[in-house]
C-alpha positions as CSV (number, residue, x, y, z in Angstrom):
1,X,30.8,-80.8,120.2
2,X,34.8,-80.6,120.8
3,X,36.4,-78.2,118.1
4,X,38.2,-81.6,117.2
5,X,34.7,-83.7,116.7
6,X,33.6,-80.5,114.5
7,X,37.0,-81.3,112.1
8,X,35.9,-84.8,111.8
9,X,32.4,-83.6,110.6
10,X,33.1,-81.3,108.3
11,X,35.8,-83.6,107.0
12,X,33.3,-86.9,106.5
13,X,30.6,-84.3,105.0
14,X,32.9,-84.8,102.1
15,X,33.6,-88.2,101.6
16,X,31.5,-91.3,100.6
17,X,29.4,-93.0,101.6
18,X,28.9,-91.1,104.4
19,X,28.4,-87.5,102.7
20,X,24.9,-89.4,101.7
21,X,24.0,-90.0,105.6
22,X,21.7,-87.4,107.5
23,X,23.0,-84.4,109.0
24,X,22.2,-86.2,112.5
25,X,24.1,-89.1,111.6
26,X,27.3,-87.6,110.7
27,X,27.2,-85.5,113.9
28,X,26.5,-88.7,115.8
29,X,29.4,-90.9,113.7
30,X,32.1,-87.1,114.5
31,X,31.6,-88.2,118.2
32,X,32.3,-91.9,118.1
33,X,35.3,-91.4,115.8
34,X,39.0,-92.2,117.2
35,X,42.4,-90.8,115.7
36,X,45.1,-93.0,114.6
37,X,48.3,-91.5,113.2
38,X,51.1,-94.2,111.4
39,X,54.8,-93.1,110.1
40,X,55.6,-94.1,106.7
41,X,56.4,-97.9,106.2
42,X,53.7,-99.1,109.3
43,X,52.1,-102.4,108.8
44,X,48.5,-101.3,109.7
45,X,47.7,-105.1,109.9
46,X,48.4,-108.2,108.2
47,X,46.8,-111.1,106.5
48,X,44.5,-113.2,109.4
49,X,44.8,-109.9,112.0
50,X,41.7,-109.0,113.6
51,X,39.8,-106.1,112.6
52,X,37.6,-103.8,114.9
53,X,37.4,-100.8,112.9
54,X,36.9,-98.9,109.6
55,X,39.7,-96.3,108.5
56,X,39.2,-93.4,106.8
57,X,42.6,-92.1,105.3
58,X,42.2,-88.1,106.6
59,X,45.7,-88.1,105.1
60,X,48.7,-89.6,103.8
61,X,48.8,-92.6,101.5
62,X,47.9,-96.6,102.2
63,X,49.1,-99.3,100.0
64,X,46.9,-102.4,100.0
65,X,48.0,-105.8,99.0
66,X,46.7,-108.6,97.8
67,X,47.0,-112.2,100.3
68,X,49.9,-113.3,97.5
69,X,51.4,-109.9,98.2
70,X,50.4,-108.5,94.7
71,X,49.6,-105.2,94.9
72,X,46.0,-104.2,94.7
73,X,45.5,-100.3,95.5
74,X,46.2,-97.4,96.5
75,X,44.5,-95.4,99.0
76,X,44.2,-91.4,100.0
77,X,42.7,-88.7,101.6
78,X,39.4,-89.7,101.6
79,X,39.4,-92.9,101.3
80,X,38.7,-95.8,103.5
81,X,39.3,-99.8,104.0
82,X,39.1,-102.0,106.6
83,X,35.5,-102.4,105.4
84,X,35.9,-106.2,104.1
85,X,37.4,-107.6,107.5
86,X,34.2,-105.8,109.4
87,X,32.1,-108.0,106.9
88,X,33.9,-111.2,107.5
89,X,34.0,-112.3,110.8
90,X,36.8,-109.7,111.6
91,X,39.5,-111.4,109.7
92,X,41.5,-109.3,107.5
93,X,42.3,-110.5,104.3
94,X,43.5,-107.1,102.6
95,X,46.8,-106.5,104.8
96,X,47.5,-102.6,104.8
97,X,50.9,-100.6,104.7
98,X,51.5,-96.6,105.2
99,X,53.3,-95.4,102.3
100,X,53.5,-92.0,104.1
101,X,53.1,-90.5,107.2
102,X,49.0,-91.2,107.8
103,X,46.4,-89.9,109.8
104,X,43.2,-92.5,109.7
105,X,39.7,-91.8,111.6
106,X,38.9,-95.3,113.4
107,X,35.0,-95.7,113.1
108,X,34.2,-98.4,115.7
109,X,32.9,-101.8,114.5
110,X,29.4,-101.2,116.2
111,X,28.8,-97.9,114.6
112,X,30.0,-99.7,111.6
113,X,27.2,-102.6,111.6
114,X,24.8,-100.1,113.1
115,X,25.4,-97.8,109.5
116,X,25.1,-100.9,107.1
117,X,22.4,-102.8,108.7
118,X,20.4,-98.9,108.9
119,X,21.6,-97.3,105.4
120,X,21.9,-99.2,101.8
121,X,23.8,-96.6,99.9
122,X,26.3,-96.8,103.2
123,X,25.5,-100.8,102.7
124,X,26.1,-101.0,99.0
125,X,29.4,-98.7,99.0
126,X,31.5,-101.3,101.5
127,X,30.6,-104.3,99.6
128,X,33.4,-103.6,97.3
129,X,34.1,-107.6,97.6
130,X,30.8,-108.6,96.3
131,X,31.9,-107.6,92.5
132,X,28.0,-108.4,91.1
133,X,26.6,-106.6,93.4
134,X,28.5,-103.7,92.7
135,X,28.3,-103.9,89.3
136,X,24.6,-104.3,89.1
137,X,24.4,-101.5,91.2
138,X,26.7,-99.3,88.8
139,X,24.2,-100.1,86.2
140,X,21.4,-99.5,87.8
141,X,22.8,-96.0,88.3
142,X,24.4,-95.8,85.3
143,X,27.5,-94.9,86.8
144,X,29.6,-97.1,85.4
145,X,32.3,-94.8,86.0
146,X,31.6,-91.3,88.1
147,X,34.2,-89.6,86.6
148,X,32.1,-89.7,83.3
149,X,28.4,-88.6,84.5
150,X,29.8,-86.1,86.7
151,X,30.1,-82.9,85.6
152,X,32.3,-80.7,87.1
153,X,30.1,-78.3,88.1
154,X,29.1,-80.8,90.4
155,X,32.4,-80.3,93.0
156,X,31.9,-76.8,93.3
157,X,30.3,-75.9,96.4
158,X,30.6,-71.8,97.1
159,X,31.1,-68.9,94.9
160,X,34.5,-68.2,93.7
161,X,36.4,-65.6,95.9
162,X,37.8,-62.8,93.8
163,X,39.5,-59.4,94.0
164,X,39.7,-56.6,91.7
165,X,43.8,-56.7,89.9
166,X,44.3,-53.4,91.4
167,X,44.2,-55.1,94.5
168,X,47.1,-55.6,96.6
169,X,48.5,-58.6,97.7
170,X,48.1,-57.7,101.2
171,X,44.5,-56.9,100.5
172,X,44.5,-61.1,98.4
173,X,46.0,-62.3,101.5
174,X,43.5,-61.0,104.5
175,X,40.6,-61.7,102.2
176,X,41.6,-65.4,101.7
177,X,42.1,-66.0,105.3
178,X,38.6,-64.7,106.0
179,X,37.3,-66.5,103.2
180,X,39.1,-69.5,104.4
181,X,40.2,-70.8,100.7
182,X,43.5,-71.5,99.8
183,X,43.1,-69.8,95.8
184,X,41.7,-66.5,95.0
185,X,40.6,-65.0,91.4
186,X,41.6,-61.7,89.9
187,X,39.0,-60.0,87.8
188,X,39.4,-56.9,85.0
189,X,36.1,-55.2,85.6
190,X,34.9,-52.9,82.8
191,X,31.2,-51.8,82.7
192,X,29.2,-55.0,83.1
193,X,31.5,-57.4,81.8
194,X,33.5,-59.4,84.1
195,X,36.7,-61.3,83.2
196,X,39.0,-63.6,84.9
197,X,42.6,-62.2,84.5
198,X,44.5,-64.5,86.5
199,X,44.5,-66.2,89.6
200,X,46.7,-66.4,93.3
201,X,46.5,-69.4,95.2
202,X,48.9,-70.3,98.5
203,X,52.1,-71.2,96.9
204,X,52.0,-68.1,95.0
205,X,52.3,-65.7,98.2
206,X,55.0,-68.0,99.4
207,X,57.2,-67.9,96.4
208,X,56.7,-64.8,94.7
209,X,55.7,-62.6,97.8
210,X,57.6,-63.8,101.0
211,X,60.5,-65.4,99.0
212,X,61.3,-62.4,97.2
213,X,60.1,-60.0,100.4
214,X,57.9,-58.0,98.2
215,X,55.7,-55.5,100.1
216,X,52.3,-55.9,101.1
217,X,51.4,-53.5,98.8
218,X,52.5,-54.8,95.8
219,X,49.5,-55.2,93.5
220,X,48.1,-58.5,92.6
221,X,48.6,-58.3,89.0
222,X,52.4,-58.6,89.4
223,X,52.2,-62.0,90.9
224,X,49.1,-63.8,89.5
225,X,49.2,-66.9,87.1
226,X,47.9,-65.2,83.9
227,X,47.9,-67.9,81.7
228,X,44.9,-69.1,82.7
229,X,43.6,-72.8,82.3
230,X,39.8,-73.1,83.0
231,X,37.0,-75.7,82.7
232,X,33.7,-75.0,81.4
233,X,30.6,-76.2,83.7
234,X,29.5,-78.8,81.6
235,X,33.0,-80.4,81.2
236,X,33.3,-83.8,83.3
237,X,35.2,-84.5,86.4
238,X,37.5,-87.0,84.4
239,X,38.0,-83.9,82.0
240,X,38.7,-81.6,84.6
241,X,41.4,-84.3,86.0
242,X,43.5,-84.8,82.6
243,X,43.7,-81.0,82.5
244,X,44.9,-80.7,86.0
245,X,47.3,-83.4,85.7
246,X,48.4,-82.3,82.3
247,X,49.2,-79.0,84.0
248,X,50.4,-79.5,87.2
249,X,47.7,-77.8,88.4
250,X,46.0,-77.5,92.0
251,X,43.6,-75.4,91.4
252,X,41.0,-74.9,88.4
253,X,38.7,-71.9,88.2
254,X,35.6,-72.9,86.2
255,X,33.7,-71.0,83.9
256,X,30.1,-70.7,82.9
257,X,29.4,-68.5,79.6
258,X,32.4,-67.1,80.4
259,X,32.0,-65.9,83.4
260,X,33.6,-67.3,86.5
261,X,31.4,-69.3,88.7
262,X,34.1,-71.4,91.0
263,X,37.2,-73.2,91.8
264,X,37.8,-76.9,92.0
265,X,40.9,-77.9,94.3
266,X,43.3,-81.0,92.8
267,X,41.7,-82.6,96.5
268,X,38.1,-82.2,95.5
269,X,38.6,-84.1,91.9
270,X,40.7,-86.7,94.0
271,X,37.4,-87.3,95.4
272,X,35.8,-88.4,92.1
273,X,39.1,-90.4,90.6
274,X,39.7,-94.4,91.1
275,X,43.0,-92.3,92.4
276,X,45.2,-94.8,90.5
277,X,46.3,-92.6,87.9
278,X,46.6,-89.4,90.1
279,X,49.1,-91.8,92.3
280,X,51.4,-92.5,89.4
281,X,51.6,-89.1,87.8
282,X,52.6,-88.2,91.3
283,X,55.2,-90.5,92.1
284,X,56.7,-89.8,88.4
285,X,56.8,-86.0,89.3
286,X,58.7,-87.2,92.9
287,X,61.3,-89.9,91.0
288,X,65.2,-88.4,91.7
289,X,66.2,-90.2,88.8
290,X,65.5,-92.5,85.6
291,X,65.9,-95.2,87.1
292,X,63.4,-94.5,90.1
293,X,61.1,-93.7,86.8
294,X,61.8,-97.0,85.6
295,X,60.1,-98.7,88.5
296,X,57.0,-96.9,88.1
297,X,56.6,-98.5,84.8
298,X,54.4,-101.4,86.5
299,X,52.0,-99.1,87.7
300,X,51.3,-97.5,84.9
301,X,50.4,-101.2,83.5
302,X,48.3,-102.0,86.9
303,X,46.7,-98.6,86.3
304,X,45.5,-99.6,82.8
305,X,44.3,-102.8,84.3
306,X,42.2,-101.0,87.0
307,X,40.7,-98.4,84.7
308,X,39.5,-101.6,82.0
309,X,38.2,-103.8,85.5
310,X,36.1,-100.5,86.6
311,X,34.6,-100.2,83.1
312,X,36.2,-97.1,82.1
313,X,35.4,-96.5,78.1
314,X,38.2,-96.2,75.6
315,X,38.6,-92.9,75.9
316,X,39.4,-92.2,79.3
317,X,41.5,-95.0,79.0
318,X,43.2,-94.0,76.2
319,X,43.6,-90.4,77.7
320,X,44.7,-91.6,81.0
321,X,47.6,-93.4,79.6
322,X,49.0,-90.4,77.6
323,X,48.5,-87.8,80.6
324,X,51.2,-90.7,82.6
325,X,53.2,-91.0,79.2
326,X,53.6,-87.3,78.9
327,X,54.4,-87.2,82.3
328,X,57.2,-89.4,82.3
329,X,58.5,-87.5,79.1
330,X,58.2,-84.4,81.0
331,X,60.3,-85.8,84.5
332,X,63.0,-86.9,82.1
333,X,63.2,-83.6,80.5
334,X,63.3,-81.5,83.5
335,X,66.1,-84.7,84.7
336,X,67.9,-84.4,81.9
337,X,68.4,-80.5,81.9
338,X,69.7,-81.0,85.7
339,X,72.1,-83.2,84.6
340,X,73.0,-80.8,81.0
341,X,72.6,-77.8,82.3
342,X,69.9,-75.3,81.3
343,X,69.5,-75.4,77.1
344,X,71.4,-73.4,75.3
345,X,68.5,-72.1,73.2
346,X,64.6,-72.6,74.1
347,X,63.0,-75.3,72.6
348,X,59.6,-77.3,72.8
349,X,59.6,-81.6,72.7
350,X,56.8,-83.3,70.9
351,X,54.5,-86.3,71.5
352,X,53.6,-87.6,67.8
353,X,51.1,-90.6,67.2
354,X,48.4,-92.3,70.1
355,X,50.4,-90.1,72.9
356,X,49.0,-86.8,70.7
357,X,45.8,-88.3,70.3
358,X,45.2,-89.1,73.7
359,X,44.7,-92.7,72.6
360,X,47.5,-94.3,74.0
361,X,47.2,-97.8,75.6
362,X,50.2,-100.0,77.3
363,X,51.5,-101.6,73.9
364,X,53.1,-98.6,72.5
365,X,56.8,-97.4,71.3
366,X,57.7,-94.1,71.6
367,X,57.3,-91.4,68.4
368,X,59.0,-87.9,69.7
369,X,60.9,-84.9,67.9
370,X,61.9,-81.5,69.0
371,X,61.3,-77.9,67.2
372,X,64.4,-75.7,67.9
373,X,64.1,-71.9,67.8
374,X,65.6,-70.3,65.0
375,X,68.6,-69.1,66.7
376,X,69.9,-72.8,67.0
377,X,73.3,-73.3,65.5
378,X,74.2,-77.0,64.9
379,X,77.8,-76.4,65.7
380,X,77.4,-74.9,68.7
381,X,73.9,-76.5,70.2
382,X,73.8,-79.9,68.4
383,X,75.8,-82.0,71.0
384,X,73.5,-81.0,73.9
385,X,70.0,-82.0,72.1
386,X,71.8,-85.1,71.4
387,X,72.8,-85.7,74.6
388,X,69.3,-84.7,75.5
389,X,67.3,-86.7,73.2
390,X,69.2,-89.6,74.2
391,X,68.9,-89.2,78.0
392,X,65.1,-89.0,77.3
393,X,64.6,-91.8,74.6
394,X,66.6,-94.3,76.4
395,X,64.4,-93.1,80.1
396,X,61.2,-94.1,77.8
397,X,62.6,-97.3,76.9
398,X,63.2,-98.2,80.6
399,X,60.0,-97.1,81.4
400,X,58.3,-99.5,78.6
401,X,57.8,-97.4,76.0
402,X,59.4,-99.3,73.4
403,X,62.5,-97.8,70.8
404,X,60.6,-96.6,67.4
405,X,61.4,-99.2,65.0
406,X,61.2,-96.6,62.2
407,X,63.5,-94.1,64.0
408,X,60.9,-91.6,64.3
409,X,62.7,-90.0,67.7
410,X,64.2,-87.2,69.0
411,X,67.9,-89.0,68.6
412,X,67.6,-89.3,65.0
413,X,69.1,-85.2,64.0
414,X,66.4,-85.5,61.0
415,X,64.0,-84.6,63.9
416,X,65.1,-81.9,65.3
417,X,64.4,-79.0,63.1
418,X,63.7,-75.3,63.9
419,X,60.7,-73.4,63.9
420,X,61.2,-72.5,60.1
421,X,62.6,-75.8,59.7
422,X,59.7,-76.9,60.7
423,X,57.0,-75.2,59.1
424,X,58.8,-75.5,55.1
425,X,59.1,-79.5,56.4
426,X,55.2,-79.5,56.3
427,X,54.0,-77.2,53.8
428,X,56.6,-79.5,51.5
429,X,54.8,-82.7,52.9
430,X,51.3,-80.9,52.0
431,X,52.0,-79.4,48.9
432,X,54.2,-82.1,47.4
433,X,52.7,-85.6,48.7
434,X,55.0,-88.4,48.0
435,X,54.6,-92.2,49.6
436,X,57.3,-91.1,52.3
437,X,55.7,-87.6,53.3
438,X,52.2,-89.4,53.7
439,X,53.7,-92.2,55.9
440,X,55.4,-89.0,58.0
441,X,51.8,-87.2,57.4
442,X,50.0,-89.6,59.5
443,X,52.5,-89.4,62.5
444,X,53.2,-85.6,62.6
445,X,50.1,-84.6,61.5
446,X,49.1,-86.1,65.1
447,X,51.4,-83.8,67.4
448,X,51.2,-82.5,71.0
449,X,53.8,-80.2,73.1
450,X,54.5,-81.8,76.6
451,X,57.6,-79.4,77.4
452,X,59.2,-76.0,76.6
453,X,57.2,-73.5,74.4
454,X,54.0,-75.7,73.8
455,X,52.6,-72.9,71.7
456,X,55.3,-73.5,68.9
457,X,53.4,-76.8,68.8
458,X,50.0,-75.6,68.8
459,X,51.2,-73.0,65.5
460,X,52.5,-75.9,64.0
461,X,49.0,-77.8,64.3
462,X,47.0,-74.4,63.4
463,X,49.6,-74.5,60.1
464,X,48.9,-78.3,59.0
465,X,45.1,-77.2,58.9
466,X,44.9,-74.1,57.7
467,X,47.1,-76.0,54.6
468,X,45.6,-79.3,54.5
469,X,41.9,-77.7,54.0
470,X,43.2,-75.8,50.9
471,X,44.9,-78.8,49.2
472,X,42.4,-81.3,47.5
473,X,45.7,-83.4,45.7
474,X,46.7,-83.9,49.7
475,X,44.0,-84.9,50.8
476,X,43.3,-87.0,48.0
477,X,46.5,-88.7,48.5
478,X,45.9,-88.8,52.2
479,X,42.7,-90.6,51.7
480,X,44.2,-93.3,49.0
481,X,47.0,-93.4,51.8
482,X,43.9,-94.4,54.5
483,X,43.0,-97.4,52.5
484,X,46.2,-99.3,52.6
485,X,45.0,-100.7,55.7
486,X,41.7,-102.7,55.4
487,X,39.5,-104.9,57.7
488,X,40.0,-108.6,58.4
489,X,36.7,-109.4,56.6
490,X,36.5,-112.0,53.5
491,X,34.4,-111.8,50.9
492,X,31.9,-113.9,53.2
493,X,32.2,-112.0,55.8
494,X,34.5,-114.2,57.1
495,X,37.9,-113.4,59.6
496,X,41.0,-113.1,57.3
497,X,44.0,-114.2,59.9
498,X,47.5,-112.7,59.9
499,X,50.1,-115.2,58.6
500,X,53.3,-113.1,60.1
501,X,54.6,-116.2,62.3
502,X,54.5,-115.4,65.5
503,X,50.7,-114.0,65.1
504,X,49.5,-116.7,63.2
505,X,46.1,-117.2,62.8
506,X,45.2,-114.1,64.1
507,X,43.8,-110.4,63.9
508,X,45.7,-107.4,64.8
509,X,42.8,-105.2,66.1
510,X,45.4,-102.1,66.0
511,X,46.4,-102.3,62.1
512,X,43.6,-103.9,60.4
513,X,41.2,-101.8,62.9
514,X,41.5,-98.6,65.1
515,X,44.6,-97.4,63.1
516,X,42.6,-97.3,59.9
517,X,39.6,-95.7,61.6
518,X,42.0,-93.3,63.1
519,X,43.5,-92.9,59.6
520,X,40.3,-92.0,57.7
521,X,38.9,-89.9,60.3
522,X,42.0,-87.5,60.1
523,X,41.2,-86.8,56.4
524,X,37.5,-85.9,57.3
525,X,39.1,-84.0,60.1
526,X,41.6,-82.1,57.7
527,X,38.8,-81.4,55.4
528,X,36.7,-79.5,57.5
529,X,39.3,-77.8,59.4
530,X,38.8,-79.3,63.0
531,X,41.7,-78.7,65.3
532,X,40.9,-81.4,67.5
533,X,43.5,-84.6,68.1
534,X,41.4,-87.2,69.2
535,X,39.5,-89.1,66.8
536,X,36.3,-89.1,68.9
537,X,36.5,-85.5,69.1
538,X,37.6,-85.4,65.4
539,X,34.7,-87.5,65.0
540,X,32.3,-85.1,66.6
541,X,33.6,-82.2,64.3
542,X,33.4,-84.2,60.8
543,X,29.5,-85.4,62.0
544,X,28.9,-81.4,62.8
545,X,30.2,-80.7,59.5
546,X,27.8,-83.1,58.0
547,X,29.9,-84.5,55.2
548,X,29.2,-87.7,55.8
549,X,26.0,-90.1,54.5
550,X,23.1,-89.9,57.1
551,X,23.6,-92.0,60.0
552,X,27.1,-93.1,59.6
553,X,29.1,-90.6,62.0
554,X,27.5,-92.5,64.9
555,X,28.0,-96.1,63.2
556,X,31.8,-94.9,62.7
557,X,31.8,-93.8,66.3
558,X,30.1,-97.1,67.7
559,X,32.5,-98.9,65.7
560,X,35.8,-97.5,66.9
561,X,34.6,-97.6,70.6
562,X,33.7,-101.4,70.2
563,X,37.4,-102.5,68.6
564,X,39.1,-100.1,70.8
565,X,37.5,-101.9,73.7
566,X,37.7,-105.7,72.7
567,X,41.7,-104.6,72.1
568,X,42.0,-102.9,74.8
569,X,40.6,-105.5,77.5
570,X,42.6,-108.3,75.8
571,X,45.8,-106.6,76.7
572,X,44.6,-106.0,80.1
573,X,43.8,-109.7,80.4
574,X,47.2,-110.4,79.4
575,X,48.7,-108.2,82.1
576,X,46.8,-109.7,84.4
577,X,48.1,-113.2,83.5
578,X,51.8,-112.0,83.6
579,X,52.0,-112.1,79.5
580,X,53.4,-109.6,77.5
581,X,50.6,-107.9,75.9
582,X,50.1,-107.0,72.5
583,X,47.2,-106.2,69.8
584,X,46.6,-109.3,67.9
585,X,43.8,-111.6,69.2
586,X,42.8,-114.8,67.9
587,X,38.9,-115.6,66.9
588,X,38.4,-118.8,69.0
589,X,38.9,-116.5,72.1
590,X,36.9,-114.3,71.3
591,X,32.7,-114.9,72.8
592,X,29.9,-115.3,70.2
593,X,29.3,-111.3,71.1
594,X,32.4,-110.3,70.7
595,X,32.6,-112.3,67.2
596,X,29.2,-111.1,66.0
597,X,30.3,-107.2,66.8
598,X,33.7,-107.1,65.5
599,X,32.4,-108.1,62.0
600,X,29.7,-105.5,62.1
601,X,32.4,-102.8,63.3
602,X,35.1,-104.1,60.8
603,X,32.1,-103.9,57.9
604,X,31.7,-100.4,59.1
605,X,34.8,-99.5,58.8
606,X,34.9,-101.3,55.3
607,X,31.5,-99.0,54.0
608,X,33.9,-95.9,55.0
609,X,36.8,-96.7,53.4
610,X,34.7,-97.2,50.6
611,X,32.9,-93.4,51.3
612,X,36.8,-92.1,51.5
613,X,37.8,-93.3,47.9
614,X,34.6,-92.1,46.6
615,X,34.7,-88.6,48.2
616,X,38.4,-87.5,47.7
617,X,39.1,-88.5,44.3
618,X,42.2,-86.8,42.4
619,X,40.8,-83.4,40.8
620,X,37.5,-83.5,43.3
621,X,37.0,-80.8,45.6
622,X,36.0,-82.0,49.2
């Protein structure tokens, strides 16, 4: 075999379907295989144009369009189409367009029908157009998304390379080469425990070794990353994937026990992703300017819409969305301080509310602020976090995420404090609860960092707990707080409709259903000290803690998941439609299932609101 047949193999060893064939297969499909290369902008083929082949994107990018000229993917490394013209009398019906420069392996037609009529896992993975098929086949599996049964121990496929820190880089380099990996990990070794004290990949020798023209022997430990991000082996791919993209990482050591056991490349979770969102985190990272950003915003939406059509649960939809919304934050940050000039004192920029959470869907508005360090002097450094906070806010609301109605932003000065500033702000809110500090409780109380000196943010949240726990009277309040919002249910257990106009005869899912859930199960969370975000995860942590009656953690859980989902695919059905979507749905529209559910979760919610009132009365200790 041609060393160019022996790239092709190893290559399709990877990729589905074919990394399920036998050995003898692939070796026979690496011989048959033809190279194509495309510049960026080729029409591969239209609408009606014959097709003789299947692609296999070995790299580059391929936009595929719908016959009205919707848009409806995108393709990479790894991926392949082609597939439904092979299956219907040659005529393609998906036209094709390079969005980059693209190298494609050409499988011929006849190996093509040989494979399907021979193989059903090759069979059932082209039949992408026979959606009932697929579906029953995702079930039978239960794979209804990969992402969430893999685990990402799964993608690792050697031992993890590794050198001793008092290596040099020299010693890093030659080792990699032989090796043939692109990332190496640096160990402290003392006696028999083994540690992982930073890691070199690639880009590292190029920027902080040849770009500086450091010598050979400088020793690894003066270049490594050393503030590590791992995975744990039993994390999932899609975990794995929000951490990388959260990041900006490429590479992600994973740990067993503690104990290094591989490294996942960016290319190999690519692999395991519907490659939607890793697309538009991308192109956000690439936009020159806001208003590039601001054209992204549709597919962001058309992500959303492909994660709900793929079956995708609420929270890696919900996740999903606030990885893309942090990352547009973040873009406009780094724009805005090209355009500023550096800051004039370090700073770190929050994401309050869903984005925090990692529960954000597409009908959102944006809830920001800004801790300042303490050497900030409003005289001198208040004009450029104005300027800042604008440029950023007004980005968002070109991208689709909506102006606060109730000002909670980075432009309003009343949010953008200094560390102390910061800190008094929520012991005062904690130890002196008053309507307006409980309304700012449940926004704040729900903060991320996405830029600057994210560990401000993460002493900030280690501050509200450590508080919160120790305060029955806050928690109390916070709790009589949670009840303000009740279920739509009558006394017969009937709907109750909105009467606001617009919404009439309807039920917003998001007031009078996940934000109370999400409300009451911050309290349990403050009580027992969790320093999760995500009300699933919060969830976990109050069920561990076992404060609540026998059997309803997982009814609470159940419940969430099921309004989070009925709200969540009627917004995508409305971006689908071309309407603007929003969270109120009205009970004729909804099917007998749907109808019979939602009561049982919104009387589930209603039994824990009632457990709330009873459990954090005034003088009571939790």
């Amino acid at each position: 075999m041609e060393a160019e047949q022996l790239e092709v193999l190893a290559f399709i060893r990877q990729c589905y379907p074919f990394k399920a064939l036998p050995e003898e297969e692939l070796e026979h499909i690496a011989t048959q295989v033809e190279v194509s290369y495309f510049r960026a902008g080729t029409v591969i083929f239209k609408y009606g144009d014959a097709v003789h082949d299947l692609y296999l994107i070995r790299s580059g990018a391929v936009e595929i369009h719908r016959r009205n000229g919707e848009l409806y993917n995108r393709l990479s490394e790894g991926s392949l189409f082609g597939q439904m013209g092979l299956l219907m009398n040659n005529k393609n019906r998906l036209p094709a367009t390079t969005l980059e420069d693209t190298l494609v392996y050409c499988l011929p037609e006849a190996v093509f029908h040989d494979l399907y009529e021979r193989f059903e896992v090759f069979a059932d993975f082209v039949e992408v157009g026979d959606s009932a098929r697929l579906r029953h086949a995702v079930s039978r599996h239960q794979e209804a998304n990969e992402l969430m049964t893999s685990s990402i121990r799964e993608l690792i496929s050697r031992e993890p390379v590794s050198i001793g820190r008092a290596a040099s880089v020299f010693d890093a380099a030659r080792k990699m080469t032989e090796e043939a990996v692109s990332s190496i990990l640096v160990l402290n070794e003392e006696g028999e425990e083994v540690e992982v004290a930073g890691i070199i990949t690639d880009r590292d020798l190029r920027t902080r070794v040849l770009a500086e023209e450091l010598p050979s022997s400088t020793p690894v430990a003066e270049i490594m990353s050393v503030d590590l991000v791992a995975a744990e082996s039993d994390q999932y791919v899609f975990e794995a994937m929000l951490t990388m993209l959260r990041y900006n990482l490429h590479h992600l050591p994973v740990l067993h026990r503690g104990k290094p056991i591989g490294v996942v490349a960016l290319s190999d979770v690519m692999r395991h992703e519907s490659r939607n969102s890793l697309f538009v985190v991308r192109h956000i990272f690439r936009a020159q300017d806001a208003g590039e950003l601001a054209t992204i915003a549709d597919d962001a939406r058309a992500c959303f819409v492909r994660m709900v059509n793929e079956d995708a649960n609420s929270h890696m939809i919900g996740s999903a969305m606030a990885v893309i919304g942090r990352s547009f934050k973040q873009r406009l940050l780094e724009l805005a301080e090209e355009k500023l000039g550096p800051p004039p004192v370090p700073y770190c920029f929050l994401a309050l509310g869903s984005m925090a959470r990692d529960e954000q869907l597409v009908v959102t508005d944006q809830d920001n602020a800004i801790i300042l360090d303490n050497s900030y002097d409003a005289e001198r450094h208040n004009d450029y976090f104005a300027e800042l906070a604008k440029f950023v806010c007004d980005g968002l609301a070109a991208c689709g995420y909506s102006y606060c109605t109730g000002n909670i932003m980075a432009t309003n000065p009343e949010w953008r404090k200094t560390r102390t500033e910061w800190e008094q702000c929520f012991i005062d809110w904690i130890d002196n609860p008053s309507a307006r500090s409980l309304l700012n409780s449940n926004i704040f109380f729900d903060l991320d960092g996405v830029y600057g000196h994210l560990e401000w943010a993460e002493q900030l949240n280690r501050l509200i707990v450590r508080r919160a726990r120790r305060s029955p009277r806050f928690l109390a309040s916070m709790a009589r707080n949670a009840l303000l919002r009740t279920p739509p249910l009558g006394f017969f257990k009937e709907f109750v409709m909105e009467q606001d106009g617009k919404h009439n005869n309807s039920i917003n899912l998001k007031r009078r259903g996940t934000a109370p859930l999400a409300d009451l199960i911050r309290v349990h969370a403050l009580a027992v000290g969790s320093k999760a975000q995500n009300s699933f995860e919060r969830l976990n942590d109050v069920i561990e803690a076992d404060i609540l009656p026998r059997g309803r953690g997982p009814d609470l859980r159940d419940a969430m998941e099921f309004i989070a989902m009925v709200r969540i695919r009627h917004q995508a059905m409305d971006v689908e439609a071309g309407r603007e979507p929003d969270n109120n749905i009205e009970p004729e529209n909804l099917s007998d299932f749907e109808r019979r559910n939602l009561k049982e979760a919104f009387q589930i919610l209603s039994q824990a609101q009632k457990f709330l009132k009873f459990r954090y009365q005034p003088g009571r200790a939790s």
